[in-house]
N, C-alpha and C positions, 0 to 999 in steps of 0.2 A: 778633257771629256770624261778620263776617268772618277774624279772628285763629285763632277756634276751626277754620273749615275749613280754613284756611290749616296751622293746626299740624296736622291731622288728616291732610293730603296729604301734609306733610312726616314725618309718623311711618312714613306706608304705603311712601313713598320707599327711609327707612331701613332698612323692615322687609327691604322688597322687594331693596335693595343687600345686606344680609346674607346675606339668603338664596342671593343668587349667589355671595356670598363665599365661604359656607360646604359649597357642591354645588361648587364649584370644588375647595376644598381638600380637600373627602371625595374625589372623581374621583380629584385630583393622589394623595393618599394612597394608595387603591387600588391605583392604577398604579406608585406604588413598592414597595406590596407584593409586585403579582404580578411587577417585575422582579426584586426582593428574591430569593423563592421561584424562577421560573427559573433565578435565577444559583446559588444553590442545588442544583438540580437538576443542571445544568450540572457544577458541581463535583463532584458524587458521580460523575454518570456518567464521569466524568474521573478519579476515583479509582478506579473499575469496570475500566476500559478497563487504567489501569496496571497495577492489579494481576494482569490476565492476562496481560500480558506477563511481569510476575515467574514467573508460576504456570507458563507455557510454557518460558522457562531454566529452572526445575527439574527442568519435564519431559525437556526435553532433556539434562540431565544426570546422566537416573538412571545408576545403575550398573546397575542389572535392565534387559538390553535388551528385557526382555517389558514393561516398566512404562515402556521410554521412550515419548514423544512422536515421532510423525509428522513429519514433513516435508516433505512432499510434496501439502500442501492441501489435509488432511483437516480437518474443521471440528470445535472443541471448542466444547459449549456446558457452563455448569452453572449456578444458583441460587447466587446470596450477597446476603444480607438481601434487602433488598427489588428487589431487579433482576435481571437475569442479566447473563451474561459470553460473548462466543462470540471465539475464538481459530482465528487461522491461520498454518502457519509454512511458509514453503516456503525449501529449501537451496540458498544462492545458487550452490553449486555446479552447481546445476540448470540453472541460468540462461545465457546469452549472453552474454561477458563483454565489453564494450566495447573496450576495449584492445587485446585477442589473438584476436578473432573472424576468421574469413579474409572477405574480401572477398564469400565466394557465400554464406559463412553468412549474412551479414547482409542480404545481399542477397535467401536464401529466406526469411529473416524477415519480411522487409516483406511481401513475397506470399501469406504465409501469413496478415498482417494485415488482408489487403484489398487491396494498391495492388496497380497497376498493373507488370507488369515492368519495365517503361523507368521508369519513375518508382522502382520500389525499387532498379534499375541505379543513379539518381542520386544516391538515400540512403546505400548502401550507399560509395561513391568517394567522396560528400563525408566520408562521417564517417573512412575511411581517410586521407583529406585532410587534414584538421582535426588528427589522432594524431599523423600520421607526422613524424618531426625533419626532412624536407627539401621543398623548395619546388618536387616533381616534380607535375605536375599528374597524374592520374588520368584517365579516359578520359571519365569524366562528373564530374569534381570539381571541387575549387575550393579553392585555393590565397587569397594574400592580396589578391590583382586582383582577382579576381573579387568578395570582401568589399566591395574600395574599391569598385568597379563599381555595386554595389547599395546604398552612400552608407551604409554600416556605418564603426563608428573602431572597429572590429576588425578582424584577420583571423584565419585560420588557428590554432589555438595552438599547434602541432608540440609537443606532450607529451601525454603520456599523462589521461586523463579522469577526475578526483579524484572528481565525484560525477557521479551520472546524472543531476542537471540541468543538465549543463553539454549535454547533449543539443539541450538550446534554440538555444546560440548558432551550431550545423553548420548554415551555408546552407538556408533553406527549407523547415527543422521546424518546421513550426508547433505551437501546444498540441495540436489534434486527431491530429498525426500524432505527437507522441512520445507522446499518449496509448495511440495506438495498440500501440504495442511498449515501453512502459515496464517493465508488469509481467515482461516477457520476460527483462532486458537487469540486467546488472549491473555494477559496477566492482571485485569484489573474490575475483570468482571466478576467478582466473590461472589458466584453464586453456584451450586453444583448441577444446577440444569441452567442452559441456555433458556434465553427469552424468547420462542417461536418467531411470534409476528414479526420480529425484525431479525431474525436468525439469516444468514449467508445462504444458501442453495445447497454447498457442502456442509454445515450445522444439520439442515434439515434431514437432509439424505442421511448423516449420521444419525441421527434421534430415530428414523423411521428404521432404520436396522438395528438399533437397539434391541436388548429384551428388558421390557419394562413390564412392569404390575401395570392393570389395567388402571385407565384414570375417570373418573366422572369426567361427564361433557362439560361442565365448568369449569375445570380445571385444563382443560383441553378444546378450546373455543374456535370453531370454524372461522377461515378467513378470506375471505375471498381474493384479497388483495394477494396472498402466494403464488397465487395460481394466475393470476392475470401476464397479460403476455409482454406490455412495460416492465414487471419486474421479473419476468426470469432471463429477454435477454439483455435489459443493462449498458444495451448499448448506446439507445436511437436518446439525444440532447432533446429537453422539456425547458420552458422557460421559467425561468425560477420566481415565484410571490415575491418577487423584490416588492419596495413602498412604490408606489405609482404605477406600477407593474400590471401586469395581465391580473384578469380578475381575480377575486381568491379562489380558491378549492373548498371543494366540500367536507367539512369536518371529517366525516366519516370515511372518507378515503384515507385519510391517515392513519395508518395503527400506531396503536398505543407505543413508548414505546417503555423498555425496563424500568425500574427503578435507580438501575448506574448513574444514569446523566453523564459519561464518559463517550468518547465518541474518536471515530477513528474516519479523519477528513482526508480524501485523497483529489489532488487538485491541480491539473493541468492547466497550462497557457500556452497556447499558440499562434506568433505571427504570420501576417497573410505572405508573411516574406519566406517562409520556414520553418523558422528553430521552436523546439516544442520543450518545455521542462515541467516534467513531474514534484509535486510538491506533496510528504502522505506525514498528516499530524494529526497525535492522539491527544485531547483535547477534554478537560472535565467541564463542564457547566458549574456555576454556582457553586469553585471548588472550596471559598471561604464567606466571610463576612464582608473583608474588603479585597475577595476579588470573585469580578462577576465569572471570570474563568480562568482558568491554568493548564500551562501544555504540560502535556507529562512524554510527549519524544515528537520533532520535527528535524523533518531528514528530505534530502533527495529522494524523491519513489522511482516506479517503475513504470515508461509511458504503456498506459491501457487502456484509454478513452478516446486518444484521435488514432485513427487507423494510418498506417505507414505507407507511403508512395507502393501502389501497386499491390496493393494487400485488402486482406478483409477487418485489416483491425490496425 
């Protein structure tokens, strides 16, 4: 009798270890499916996101100026298979360009982002600091002492600013504060005034705090399209002049837009299932002979065009 119970404990043992075994490995399996399926998703919306960037260089380079694309961050949305697509391009020309900004431009930039004037005084000299080829100090900047000073093994770079993340390394930007004027701010717009009509809402805001010399009305051309309520808030999807598409637009709703031809494409994809990925590429037009366009940075962005479960954005 005793062998019998003995076997009988040790059977329910075995039963008993299987069974863990087995809810183990169903669990583990699961869990590689659903990351399976995520990564999946992930992928698509990653294919979503690309190809609104392609779809947006088409758009920019219809020959029908009634069929082109916006540039001035009006939002395209549309359906393809199972998700959507929402698109925005804004013209770096529009933008602040690092390099050749005068000293008050950048400095009504900051104030127009929030900071404090003594403190965008600071921002504005060290980043002229950082540019300029000589080791003249600025009246609030910083040269390559002041780096060694605050236990940097950098200083200064005296050349001109390749990308806009080198914004980081100008004395005392932190994340939150080049956050703050990132979208402003460009390296490829070579021109020392932005281009209005397609200028960002923070561009404009800085231009209008500016002090500038008075301008002829030609030189400073009313637009209606600033002020209209589609472009300040940027949010609500339009259907984009695809070929066969919703009728064209009227010329003249378009503004003009710089002479850059440079353009900075931000471009999300969304499945009905979920997963959403940001796609943000800075993109030339007609950068040679034999090529009709060239990136000059494509990267992950930052999702701000589909609003988040439970949220207003």
């Amino acid at each position: 009798m005793k062998s019998r119970g003995l076997a009988l404990i040790t059977v329910l043992w075995v039963l008993t270890l299987l069974s863990l075994i087995a809810a183990s490995f169903s669990n583990s399996t699961r869990t590689e499916i659903k990351l399976a399926f995520n990564q999946a998703g992930a992928a698509q919306a990653e294919a979503l996101a690309d190809a609104g960037v392609h779809a947006a260089i088409l758009g920019l380079m219809s020959e029908k100026p009634s069929r082109r694309w916006r540039a001035d961050g009006t939002v395209y949305g549309w359906r393809r298979g199972n998700g959507d697509i929402r698109v925005q391009i804004w013209d770096e020309g529009g933008k602040i360009d690092l390099n050749v900004a005068t000293n008050d431009l950048l400095k009504a930039l900051f104030v127009a982002a929030g900071h404090e004037t003594d403190e965008a005084s600071v921002f504005a000299d060290r980043i002229v600091d950082f540019r300029d080829s000589n080791d003249l100090r600025q009246l609030n900047g910083a040269e390559d002492r002041d780096y060694r000073d605050e236990g940097l093994s950098y200083g200064a770079k005296d050349a001109p600013f390749e990308a806009l993340e080198e914004l980081h390394q100008v004395l005392g930007i932190t994340q939150a504060i080049y956050d703050s004027v990132a979208p402003a701010l460009s390296v490829r717009a070579r021109q020392r005034r932005p281009h209005e009509a397609t200028a960002p809402p923070l561009v404009r805001a800085a231009l209008a705090g500016e002090v500038l010399e008075p301008e002829s009305p030609a030189e400073e051309p009313e637009d209606d399209v600033l002020n209209s309520e589609a472009d300040s808030s940027g949010i609500e999807p339009i259907e984009p002049p695809l070929p066969g598409g919703e009728a064209a637009v009227d010329e003249g709703d378009i503004p003009a837009r710089s002479r850059i031809n440079t353009f900075t494409i931000h471009a999300e994809g969304r499945l009905d299932s979920g997963p959403v990925f940001a796609r943000t590429a800075v993109v030339e037009i007609g950068a040679g002979a034999d090529l009709p366009f060239e990136f000059w940075a494509w990267k992950q962005g930052e999702r701000t065009l589909f609003p988040f479960a439970g949220t207003d954005r």
